[in-house]
VEXZA-612603 format. One record per residue: x, y, z negated of N, C-alpha, C in turn. Coordinates in steps of 0.02 Angstrom, whole numbers. Layout:
<fimis>
<<X Y Z> <X Y Z> <X Y Z>>,
...
</fimis>
This chain:
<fimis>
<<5282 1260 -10200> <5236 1226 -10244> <5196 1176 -10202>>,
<<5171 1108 -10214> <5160 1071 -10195> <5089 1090 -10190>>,
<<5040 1050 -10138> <4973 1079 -10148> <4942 1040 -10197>>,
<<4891 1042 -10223> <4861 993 -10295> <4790 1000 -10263>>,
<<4764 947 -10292> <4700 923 -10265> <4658 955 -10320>>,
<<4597 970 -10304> <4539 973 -10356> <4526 951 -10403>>,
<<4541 871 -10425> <4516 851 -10459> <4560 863 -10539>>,
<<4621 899 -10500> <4701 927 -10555> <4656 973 -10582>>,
<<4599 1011 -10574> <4574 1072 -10618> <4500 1055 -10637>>,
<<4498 1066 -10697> <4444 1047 -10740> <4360 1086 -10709>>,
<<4328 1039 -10702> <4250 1079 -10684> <4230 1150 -10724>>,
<<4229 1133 -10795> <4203 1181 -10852> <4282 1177 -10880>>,
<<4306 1227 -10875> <4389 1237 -10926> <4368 1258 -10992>>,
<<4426 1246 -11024> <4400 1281 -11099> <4417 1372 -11097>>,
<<4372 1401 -11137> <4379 1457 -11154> <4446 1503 -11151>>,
<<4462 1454 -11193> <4547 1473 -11227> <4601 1479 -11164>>,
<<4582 1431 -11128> <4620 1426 -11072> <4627 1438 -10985>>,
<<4560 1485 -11001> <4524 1505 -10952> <4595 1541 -10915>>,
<<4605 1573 -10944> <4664 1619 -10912> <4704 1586 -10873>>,
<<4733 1538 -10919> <4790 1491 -10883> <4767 1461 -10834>>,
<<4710 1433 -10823> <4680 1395 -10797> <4655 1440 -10710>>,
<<4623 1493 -10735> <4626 1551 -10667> <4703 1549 -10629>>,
<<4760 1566 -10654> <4804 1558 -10642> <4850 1500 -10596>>,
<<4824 1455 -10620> <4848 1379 -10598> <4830 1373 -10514>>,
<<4748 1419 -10516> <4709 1397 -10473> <4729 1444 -10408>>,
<<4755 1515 -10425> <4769 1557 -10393> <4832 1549 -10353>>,
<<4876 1512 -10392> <4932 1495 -10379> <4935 1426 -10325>>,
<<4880 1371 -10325> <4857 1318 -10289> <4849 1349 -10218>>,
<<4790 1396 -10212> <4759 1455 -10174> <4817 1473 -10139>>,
<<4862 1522 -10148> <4892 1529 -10116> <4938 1481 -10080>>,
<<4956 1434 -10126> <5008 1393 -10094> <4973 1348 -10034>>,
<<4897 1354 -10042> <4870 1337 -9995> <4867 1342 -9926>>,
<<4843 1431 -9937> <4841 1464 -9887> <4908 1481 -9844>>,
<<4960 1467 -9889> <5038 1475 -9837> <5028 1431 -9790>>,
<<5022 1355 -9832> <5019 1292 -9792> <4986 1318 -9717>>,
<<4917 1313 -9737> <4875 1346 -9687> <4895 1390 -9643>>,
<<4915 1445 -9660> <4943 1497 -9622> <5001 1470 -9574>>,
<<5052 1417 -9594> <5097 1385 -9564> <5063 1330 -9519>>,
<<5017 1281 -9524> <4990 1228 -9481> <4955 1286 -9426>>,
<<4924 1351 -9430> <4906 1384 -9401> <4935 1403 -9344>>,
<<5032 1440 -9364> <5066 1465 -9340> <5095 1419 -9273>>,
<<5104 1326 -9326> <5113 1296 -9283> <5072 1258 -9210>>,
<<5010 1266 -9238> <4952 1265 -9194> <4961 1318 -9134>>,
<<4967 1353 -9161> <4953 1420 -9094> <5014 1422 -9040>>,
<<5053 1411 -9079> <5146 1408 -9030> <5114 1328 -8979>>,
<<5102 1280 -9015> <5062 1205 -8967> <5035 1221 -8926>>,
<<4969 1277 -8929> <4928 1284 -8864> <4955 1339 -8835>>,
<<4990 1375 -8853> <5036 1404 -8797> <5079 1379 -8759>>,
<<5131 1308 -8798> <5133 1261 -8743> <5119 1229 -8697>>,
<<5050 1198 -8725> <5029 1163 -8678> <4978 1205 -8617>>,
<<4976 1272 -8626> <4948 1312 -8576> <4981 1337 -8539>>,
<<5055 1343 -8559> <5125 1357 -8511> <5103 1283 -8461>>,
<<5114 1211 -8506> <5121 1179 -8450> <5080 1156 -8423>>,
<<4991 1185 -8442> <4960 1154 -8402> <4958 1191 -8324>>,
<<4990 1270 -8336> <5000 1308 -8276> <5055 1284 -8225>>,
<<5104 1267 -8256> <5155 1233 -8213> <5137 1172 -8186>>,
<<5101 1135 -8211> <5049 1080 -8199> <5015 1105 -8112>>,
<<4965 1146 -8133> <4938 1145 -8067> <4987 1191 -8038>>,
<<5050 1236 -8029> <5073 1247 -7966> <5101 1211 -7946>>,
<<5152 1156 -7981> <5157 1074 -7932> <5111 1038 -7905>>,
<<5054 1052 -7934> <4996 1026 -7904> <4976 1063 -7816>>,
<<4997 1113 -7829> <4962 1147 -7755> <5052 1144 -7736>>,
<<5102 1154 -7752> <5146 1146 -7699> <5167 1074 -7674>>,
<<5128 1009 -7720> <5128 954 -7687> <5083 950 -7641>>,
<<5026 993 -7628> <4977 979 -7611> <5028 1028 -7520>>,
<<5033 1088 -7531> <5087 1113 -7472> <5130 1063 -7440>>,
<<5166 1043 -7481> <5209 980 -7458> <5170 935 -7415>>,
<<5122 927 -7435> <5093 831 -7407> <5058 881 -7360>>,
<<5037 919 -7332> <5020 974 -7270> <5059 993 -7230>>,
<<5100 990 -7263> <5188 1019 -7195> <5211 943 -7176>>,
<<5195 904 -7221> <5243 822 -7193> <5174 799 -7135>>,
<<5113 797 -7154> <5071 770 -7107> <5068 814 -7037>>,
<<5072 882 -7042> <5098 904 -6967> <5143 916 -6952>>,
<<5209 890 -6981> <5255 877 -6954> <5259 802 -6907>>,
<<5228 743 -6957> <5225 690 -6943> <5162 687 -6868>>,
<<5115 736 -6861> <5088 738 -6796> <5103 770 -6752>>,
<<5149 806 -6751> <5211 831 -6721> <5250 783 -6691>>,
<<5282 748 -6719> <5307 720 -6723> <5308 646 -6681>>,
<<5249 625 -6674> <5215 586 -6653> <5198 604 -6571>>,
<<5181 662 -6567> <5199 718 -6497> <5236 687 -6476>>,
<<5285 710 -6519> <5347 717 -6452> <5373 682 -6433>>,
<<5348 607 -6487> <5379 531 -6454> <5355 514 -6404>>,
<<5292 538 -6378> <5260 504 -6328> <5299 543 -6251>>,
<<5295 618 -6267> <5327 658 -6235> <5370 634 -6186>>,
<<5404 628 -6245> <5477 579 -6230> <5477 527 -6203>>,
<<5435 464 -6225> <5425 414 -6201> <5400 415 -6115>>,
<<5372 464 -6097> <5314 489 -6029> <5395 495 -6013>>,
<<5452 544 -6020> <5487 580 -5979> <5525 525 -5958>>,
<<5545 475 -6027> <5584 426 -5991> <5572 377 -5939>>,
<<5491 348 -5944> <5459 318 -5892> <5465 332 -5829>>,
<<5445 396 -5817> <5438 446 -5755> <5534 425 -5727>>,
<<5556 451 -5783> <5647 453 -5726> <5654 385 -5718>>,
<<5644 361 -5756> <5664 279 -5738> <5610 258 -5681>>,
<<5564 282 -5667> <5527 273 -5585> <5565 307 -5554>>,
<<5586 348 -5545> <5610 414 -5511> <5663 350 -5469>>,
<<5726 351 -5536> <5784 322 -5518> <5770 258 -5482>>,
<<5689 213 -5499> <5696 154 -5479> <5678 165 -5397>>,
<<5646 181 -5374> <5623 244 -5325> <5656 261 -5271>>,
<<5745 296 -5292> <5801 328 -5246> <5825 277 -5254>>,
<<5843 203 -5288> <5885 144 -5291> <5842 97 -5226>>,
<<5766 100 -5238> <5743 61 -5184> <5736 87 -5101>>,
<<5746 149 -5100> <5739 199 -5030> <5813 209 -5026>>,
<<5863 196 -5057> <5930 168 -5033> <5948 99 -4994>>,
<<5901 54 -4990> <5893 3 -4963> <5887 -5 -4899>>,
<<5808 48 -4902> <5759 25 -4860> <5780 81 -4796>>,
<<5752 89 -4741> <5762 130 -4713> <5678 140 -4643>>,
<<5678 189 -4603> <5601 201 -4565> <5557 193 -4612>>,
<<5497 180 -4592> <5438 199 -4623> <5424 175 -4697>>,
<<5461 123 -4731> <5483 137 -4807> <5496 177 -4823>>,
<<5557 226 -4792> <5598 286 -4839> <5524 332 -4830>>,
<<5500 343 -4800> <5443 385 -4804> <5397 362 -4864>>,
<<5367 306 -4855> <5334 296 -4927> <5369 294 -4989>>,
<<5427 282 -4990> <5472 302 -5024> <5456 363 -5058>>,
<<5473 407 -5014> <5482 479 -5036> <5421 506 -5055>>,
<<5361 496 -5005> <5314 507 -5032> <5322 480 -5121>>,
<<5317 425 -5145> <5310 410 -5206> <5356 428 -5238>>,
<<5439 458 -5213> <5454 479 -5268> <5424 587 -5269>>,
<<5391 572 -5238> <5366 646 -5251> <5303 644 -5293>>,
<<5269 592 -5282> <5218 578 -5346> <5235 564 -5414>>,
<<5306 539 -5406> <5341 539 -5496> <5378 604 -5517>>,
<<5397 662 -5461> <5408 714 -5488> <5346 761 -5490>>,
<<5317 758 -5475> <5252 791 -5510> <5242 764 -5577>>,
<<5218 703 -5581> <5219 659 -5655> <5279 689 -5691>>,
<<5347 689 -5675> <5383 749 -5715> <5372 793 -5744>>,
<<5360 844 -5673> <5349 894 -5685> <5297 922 -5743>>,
<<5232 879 -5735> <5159 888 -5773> <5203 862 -5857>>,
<<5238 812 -5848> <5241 816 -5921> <5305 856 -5940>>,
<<5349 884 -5921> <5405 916 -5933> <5346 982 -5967>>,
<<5290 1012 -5910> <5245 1059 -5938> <5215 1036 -6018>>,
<<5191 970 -6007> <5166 970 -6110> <5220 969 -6140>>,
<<5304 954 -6120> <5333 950 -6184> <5339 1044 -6181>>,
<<5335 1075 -6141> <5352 1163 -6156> <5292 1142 -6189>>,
<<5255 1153 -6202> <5200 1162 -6240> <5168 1140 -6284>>,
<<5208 1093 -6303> <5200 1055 -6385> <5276 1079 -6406>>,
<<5332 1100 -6383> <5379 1169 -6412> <5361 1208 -6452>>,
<<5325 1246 -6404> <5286 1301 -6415> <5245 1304 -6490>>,
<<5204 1256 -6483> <5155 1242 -6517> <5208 1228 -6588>>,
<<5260 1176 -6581> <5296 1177 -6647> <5312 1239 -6662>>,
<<5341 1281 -6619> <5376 1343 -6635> <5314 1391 -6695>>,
<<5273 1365 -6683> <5208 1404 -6699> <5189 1388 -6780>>,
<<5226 1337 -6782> <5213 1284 -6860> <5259 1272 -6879>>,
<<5323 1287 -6871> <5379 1282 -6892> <5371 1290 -6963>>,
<<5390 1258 -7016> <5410 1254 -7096> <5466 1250 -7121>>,
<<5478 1326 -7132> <5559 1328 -7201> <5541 1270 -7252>>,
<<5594 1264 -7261> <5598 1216 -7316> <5575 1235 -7407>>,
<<5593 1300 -7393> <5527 1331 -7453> <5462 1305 -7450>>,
<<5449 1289 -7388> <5371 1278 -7394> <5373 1196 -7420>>,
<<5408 1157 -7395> <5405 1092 -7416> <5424 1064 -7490>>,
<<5448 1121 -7513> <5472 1111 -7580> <5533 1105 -7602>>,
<<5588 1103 -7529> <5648 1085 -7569> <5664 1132 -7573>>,
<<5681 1183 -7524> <5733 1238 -7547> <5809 1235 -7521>>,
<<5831 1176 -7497> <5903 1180 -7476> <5894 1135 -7422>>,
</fimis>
């Protein structure tokens, strides 16, 4: 039954037709209240949606937020070990430039020589020690890929 507006039922009905007229109204009434009962039903299933997704909402929210925490110390990590690296290659490439020039030279060169290439294996040595120890230190922060979000 369609719903009918108010103005379909008479203010003061007649006597005679009071009955029918109760009737009409009861019948409005209910067909009302289905309606109702249905915009209701469908209401409530909505904010159960949208409370499903406002929860899924914020756990992408905090596992983006994990993510962009594992990439920035990775990325300062990262940044480590270039220099690391960069120090180790400097150092051998003195080293080598070093035993190429004290192949040359011979008496009291090869001595300063050697002396300096013993000052670039220390410089080695000292940084061969930070890369064990920015290792280490990764080993310590290492991130499964669960944590970053992918998973594979």
């Amino acid at each position: 039954m369609p719903l009918r507006p108010a103005a379909d039922f008479p203010p003061s009905p007649d006597p005679d037709a009071l009955e029918a007229t109760y009737q009409e109204c009861r019948a409005a009434l209910v067909s009302a209240n289905r309606a109702r009962g249905a915009l209701k039903s469908l209401s409530d299933r909505r904010g159960l949606v949208i409370a499903e997704l406002q929860r899924e909402l914020l756990e992408l929210e905090a596992d983006l937020a994990d993510e962009a925490r594992a990439k920035a110390r990775l990325y300062a990590l990262n940044a480590k070990f270039s220099g690391v690296i960069r120090d180790l290659e400097e150092t051998g490439d003195a080293m080598v430039g070093l035993i190429d020039e004290s192949e040359r030279q011979s008496g009291y060169w090869l001595v300063d020589m050697f002396r300096r290439l013993m000052e670039q294996a220390k410089r080695w040595r000292m940084v061969k020690a930070r890369a064990a120890a920015l290792a280490s230190e990764a080993d310590q922060e290492i991130v499964s890929p669960e944590q970053l979000g992918g998973g594979s």
